[in-house]
N, CA and C atoms as an extended XYZ file, in Angstrom:
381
Properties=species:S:1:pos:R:3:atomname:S:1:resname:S:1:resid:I:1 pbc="F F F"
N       -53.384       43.838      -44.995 N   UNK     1
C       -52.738       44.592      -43.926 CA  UNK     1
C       -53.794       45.016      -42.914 C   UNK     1
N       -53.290       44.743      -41.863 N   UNK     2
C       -54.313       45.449      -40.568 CA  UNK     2
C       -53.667       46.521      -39.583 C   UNK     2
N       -54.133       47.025      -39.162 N   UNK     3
C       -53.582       48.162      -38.170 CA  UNK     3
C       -54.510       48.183      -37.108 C   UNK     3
N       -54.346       48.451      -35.436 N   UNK     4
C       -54.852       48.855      -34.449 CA  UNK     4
C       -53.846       49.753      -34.053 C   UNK     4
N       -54.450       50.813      -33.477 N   UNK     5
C       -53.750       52.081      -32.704 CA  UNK     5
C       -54.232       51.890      -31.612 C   UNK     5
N       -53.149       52.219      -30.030 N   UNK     6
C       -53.354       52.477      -29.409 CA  UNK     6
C       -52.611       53.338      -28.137 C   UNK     6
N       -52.657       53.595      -27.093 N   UNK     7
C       -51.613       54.581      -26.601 CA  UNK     7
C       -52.559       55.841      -26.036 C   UNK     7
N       -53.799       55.930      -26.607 N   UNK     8
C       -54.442       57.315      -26.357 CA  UNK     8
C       -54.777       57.058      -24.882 C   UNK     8
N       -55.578       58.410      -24.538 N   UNK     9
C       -55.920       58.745      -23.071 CA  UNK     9
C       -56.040       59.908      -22.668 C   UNK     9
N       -56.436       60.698      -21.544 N   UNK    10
C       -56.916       61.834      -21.111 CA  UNK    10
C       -55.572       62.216      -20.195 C   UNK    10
N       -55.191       63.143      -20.641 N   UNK    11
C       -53.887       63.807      -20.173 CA  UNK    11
C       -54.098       65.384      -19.887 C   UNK    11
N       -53.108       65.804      -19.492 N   UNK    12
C       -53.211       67.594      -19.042 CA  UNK    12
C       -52.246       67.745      -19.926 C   UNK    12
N       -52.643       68.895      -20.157 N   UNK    13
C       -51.666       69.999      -21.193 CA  UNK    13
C       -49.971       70.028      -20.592 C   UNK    13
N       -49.050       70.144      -21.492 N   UNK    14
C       -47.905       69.831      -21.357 CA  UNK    14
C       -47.329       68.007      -20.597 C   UNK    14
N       -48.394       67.254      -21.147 N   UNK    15
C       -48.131       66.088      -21.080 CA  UNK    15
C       -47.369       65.740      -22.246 C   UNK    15
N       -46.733       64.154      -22.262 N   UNK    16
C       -46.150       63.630      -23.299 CA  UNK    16
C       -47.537       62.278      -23.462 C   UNK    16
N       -47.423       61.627      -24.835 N   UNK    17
C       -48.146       60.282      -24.680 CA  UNK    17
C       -47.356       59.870      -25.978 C   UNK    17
N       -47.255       58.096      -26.220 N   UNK    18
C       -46.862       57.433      -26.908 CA  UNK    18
C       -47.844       56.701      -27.310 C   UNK    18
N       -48.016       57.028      -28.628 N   UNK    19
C       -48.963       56.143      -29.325 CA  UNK    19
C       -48.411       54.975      -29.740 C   UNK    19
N       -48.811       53.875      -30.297 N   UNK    20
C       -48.489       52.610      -30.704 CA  UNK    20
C       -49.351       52.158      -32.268 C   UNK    20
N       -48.791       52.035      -33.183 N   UNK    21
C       -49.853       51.045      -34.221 CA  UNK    21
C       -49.433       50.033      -34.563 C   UNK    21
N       -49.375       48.386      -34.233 N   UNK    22
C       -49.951       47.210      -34.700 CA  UNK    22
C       -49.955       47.037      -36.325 C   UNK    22
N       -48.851       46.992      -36.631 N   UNK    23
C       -49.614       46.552      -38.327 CA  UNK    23
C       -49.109       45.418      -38.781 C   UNK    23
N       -50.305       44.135      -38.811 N   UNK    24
C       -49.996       42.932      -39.545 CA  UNK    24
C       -50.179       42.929      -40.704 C   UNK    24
N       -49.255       42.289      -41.345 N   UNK    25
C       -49.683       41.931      -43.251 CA  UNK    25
C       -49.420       40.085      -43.074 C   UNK    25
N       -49.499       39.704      -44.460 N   UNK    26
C       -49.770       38.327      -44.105 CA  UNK    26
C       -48.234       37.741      -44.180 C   UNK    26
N       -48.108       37.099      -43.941 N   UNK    27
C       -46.380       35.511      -43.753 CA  UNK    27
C       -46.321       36.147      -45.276 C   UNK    27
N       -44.721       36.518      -44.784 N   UNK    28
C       -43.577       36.204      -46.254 CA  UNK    28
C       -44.135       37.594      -47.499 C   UNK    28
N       -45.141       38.401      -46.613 N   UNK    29
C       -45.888       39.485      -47.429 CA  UNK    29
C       -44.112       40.027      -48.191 C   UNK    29
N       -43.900       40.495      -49.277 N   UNK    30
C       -43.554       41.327      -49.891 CA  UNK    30
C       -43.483       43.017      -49.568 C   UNK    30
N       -44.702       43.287      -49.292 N   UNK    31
C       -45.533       44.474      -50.034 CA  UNK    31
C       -45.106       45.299      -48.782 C   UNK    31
N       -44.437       46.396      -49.607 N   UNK    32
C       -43.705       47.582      -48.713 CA  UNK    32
C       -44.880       48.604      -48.804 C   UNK    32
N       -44.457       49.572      -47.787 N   UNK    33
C       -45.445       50.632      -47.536 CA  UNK    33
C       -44.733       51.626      -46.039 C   UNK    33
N       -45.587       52.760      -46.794 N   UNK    34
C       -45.284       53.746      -45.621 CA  UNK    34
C       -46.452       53.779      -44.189 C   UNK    34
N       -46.021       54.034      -42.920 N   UNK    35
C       -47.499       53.988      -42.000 CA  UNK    35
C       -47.803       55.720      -42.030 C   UNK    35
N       -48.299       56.439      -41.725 N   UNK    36
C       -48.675       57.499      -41.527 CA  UNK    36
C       -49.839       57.829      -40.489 C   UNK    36
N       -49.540       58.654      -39.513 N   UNK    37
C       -50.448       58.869      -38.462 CA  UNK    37
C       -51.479       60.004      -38.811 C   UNK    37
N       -52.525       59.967      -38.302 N   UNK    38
C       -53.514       61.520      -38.883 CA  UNK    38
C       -54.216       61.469      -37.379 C   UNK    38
N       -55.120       62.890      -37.357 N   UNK    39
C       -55.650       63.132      -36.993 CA  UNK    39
C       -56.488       63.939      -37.013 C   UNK    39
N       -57.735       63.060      -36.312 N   UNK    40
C       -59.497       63.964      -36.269 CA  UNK    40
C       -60.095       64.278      -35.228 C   UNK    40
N       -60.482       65.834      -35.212 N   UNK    41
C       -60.583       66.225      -33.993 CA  UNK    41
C       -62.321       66.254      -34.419 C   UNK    41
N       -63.255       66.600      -33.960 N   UNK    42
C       -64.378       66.375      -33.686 CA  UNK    42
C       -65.129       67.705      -34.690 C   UNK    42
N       -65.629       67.284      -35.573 N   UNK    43
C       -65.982       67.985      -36.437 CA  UNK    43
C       -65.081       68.695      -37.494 C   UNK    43
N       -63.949       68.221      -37.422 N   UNK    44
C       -63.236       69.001      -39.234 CA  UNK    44
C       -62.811       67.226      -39.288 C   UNK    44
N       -61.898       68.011      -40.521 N   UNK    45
C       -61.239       67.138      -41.735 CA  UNK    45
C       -60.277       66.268      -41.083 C   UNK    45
N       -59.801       65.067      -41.459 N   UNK    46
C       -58.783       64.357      -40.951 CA  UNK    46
C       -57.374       64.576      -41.671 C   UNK    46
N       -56.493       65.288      -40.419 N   UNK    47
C       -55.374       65.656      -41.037 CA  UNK    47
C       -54.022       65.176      -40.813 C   UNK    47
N       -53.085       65.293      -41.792 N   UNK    48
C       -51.730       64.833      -41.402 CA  UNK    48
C       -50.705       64.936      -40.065 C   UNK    48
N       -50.349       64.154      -39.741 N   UNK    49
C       -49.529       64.608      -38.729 CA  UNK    49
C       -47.963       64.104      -39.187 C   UNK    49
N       -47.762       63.014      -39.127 N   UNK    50
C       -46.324       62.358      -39.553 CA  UNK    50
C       -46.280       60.890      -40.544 C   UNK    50
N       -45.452       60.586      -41.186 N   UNK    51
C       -45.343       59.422      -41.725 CA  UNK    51
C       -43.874       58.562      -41.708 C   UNK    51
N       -43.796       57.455      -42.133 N   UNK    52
C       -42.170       57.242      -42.410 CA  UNK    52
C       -42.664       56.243      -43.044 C   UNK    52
N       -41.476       55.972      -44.203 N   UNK    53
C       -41.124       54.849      -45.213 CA  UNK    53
C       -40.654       53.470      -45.039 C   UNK    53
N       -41.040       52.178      -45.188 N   UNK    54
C       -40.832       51.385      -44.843 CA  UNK    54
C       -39.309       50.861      -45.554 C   UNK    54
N       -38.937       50.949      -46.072 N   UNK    55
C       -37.626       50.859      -46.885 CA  UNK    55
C       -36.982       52.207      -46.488 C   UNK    55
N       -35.825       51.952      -45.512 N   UNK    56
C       -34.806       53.480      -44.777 CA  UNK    56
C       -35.077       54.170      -44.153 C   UNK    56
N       -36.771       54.104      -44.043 N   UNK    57
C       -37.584       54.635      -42.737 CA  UNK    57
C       -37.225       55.586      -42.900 C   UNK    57
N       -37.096       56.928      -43.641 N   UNK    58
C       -37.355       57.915      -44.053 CA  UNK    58
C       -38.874       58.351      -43.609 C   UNK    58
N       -38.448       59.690      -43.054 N   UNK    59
C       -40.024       60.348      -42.459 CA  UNK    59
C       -39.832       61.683      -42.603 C   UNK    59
N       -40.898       61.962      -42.124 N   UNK    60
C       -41.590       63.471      -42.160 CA  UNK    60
C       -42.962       63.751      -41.814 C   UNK    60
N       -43.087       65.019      -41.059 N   UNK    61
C       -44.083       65.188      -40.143 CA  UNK    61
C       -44.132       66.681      -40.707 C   UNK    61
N       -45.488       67.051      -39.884 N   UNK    62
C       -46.392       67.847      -40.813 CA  UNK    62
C       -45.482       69.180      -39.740 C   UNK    62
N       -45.352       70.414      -40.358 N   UNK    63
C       -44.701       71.523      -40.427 CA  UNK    63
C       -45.212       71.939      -38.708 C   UNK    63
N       -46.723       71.856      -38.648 N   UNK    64
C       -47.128       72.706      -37.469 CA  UNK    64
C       -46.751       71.252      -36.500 C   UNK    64
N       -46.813       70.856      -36.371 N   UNK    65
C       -46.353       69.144      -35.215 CA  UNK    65
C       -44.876       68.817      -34.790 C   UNK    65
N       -43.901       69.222      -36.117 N   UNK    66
C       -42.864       68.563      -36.230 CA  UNK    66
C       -42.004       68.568      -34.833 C   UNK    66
N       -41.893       70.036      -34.347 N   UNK    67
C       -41.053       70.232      -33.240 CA  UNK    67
C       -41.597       69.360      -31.853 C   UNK    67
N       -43.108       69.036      -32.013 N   UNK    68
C       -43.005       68.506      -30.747 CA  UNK    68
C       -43.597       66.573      -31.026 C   UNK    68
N       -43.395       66.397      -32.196 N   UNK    69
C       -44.151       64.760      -32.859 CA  UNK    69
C       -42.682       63.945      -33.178 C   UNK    69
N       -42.484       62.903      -33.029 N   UNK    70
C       -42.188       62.059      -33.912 CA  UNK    70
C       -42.399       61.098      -33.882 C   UNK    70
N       -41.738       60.201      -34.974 N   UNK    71
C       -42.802       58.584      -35.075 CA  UNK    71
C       -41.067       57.966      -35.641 C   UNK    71
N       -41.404       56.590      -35.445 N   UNK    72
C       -40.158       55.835      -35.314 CA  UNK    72
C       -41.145       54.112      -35.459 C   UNK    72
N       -40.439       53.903      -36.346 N   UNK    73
C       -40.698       52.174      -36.880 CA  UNK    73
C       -40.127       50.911      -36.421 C   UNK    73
N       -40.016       49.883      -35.674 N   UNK    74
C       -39.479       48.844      -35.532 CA  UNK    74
C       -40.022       47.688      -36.318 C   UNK    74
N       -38.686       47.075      -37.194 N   UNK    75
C       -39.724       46.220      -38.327 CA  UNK    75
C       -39.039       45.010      -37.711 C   UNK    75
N       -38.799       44.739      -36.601 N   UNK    76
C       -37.631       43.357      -36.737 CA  UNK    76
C       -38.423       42.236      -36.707 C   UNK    76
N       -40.034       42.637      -36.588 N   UNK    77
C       -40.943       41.315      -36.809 CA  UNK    77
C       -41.202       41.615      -38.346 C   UNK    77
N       -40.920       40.833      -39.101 N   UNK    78
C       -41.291       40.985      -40.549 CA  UNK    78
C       -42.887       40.619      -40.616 C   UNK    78
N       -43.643       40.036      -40.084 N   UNK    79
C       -44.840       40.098      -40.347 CA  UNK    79
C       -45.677       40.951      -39.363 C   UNK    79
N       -45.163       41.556      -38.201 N   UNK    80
C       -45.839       42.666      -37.375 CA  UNK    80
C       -44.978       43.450      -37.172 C   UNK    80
N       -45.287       44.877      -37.697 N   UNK    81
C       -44.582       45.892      -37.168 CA  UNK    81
C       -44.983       46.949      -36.449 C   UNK    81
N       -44.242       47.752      -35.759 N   UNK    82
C       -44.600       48.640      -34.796 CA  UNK    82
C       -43.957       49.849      -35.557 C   UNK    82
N       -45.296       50.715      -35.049 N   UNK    83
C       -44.644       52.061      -35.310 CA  UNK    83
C       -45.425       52.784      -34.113 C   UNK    83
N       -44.893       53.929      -33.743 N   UNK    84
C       -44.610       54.767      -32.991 CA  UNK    84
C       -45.370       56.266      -33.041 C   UNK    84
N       -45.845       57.018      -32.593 N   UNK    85
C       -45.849       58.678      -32.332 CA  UNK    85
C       -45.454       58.881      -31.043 C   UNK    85
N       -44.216       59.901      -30.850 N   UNK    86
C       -44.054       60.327      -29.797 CA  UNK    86
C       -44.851       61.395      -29.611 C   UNK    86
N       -45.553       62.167      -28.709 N   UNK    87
C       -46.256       63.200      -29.028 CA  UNK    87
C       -45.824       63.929      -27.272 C   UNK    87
N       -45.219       65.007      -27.409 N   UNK    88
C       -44.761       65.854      -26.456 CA  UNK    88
C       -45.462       67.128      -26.338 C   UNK    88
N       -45.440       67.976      -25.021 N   UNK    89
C       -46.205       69.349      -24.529 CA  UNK    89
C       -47.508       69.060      -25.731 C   UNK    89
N       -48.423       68.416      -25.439 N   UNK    90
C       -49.440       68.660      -25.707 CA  UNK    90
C       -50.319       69.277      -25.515 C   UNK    90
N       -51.088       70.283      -26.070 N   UNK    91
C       -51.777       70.733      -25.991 CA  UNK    91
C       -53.311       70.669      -26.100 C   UNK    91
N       -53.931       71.239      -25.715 N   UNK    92
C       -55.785       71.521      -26.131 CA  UNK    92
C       -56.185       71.069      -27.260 C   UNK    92
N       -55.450       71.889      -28.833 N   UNK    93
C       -55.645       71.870      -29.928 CA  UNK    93
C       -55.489       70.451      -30.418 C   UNK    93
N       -54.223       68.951      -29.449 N   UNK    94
C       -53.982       67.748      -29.953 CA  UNK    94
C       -55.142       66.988      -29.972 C   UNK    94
N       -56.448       67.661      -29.070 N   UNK    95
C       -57.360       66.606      -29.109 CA  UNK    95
C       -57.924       66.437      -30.233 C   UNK    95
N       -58.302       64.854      -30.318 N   UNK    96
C       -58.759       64.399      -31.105 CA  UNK    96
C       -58.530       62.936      -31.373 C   UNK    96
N       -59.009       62.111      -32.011 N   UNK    97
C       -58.954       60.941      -32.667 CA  UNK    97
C       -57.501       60.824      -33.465 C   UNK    97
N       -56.734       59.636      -33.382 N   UNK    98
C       -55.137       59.549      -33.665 CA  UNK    98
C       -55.703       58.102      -34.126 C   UNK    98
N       -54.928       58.287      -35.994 N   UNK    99
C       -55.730       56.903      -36.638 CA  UNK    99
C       -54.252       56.377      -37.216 C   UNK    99
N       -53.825       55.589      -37.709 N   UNK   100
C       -52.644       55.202      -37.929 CA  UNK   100
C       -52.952       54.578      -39.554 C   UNK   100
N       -52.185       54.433      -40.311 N   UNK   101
C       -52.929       54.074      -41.871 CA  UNK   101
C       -51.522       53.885      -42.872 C   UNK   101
N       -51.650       52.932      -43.530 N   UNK   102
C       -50.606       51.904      -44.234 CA  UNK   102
C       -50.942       52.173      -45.828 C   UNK   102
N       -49.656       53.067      -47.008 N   UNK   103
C       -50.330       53.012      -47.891 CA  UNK   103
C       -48.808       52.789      -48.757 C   UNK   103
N       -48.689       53.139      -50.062 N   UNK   104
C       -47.907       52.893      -50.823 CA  UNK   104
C       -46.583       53.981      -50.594 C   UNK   104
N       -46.839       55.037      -50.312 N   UNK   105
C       -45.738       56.154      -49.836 CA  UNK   105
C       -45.585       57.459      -51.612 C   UNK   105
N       -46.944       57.023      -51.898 N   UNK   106
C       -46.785       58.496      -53.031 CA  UNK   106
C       -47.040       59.338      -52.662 C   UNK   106
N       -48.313       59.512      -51.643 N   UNK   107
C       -49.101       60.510      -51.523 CA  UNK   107
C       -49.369       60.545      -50.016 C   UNK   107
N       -47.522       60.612      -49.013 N   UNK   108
C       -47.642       60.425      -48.045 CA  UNK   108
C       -48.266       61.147      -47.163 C   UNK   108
N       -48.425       62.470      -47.447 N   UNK   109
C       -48.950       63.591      -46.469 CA  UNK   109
C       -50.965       63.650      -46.841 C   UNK   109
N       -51.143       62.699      -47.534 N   UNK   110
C       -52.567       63.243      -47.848 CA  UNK   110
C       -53.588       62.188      -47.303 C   UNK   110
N       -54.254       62.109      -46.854 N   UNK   111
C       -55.543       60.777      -46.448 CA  UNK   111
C       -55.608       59.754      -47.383 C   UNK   111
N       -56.029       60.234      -49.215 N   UNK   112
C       -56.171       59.317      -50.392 CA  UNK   112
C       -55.038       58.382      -50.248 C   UNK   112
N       -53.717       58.647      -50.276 N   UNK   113
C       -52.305       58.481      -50.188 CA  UNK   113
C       -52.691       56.711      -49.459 C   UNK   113
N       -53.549       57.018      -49.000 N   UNK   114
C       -53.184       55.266      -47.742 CA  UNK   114
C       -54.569       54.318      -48.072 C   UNK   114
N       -54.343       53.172      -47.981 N   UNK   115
C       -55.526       52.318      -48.583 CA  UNK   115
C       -55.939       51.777      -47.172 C   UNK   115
N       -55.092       51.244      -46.140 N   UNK   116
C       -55.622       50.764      -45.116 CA  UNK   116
C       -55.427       51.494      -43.246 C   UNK   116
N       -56.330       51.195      -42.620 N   UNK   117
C       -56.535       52.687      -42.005 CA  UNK   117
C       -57.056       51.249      -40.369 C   UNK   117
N       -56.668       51.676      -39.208 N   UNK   118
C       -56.839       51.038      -38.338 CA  UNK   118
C       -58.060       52.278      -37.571 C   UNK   118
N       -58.566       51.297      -36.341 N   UNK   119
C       -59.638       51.950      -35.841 CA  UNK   119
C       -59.976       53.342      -35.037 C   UNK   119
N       -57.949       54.047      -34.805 N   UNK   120
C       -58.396       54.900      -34.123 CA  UNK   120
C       -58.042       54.987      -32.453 C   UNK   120
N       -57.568       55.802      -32.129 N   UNK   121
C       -57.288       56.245      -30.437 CA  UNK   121
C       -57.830       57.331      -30.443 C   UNK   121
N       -58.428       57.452      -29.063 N   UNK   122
C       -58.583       59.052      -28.621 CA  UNK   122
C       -57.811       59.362      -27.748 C   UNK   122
N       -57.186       60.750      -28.130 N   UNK   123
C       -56.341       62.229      -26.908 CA  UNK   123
C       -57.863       62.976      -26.720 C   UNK   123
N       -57.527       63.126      -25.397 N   UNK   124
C       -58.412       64.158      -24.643 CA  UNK   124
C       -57.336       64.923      -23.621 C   UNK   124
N       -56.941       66.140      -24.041 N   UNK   125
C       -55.519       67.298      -23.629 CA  UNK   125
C       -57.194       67.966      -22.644 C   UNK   125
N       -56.422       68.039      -21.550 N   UNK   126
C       -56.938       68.942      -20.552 CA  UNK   126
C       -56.354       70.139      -20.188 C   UNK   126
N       -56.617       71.307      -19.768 N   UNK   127
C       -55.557       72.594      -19.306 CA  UNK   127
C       -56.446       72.741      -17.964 C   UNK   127
């Protein structure tokens, strides 16, 4: 499985931006999985933001994000799929690095949770 994110960019506060992640697996792949978006802002931990399930696309996004995040899957390419962050009134605090990451869906809200992890967008929120 591969992933590229992209969509980031330097915006002003109470902007919207749409992220994008790219995820190929190989012809006739089987292998289900959830995508999950995180984010790292420049010196802490890389943290959850949203995920959804590849089977019913079932999601959920992290408590402090939810009202203004969501993410949405289009699988109708069976070997490339798209997934989505909507990310609305952004703020200061959104900056950071937005990584997109493909894992089994146990341990959807946690970093360990995902085995494959694409390179990464940057938000830069201006006020």
């Amino acid at each position: 499985v591969q992933l590229q994110a992209s969509g980031g960019g330097s915006v002003q506060a109470g902007d919207s931006l749409k992220l994008s992640c790219v995820v190929s697996r190989r012809p006739r792949s089987n292998f289900e999985y959830a995508i999950g978006w995180f984010r790292q802002a420049q010196g802490k931990d890389r943290e959850f933001l949203c995920a959804i399930r590849d089977n019913g696309g079932r999601s959920t996004c992290a408590e402090a994000v939810k009202d203004r995040f969501t993410i949405s899957r289009d699988n109708s390419d069976k070997d490339k799929n798209m997934v989505y962050l909507q990310v609305n009134s952004l703020k200061g605090e959104d900056t950071g690095v937005y990584y997109c990451a493909a894992g089994p869906g146990w341990r959807i809200a946690e970093v360990p949770g995902y085995n494959y992890w694409g390179q990464g967008t940057q938000v830069t929120v201006s006020s």
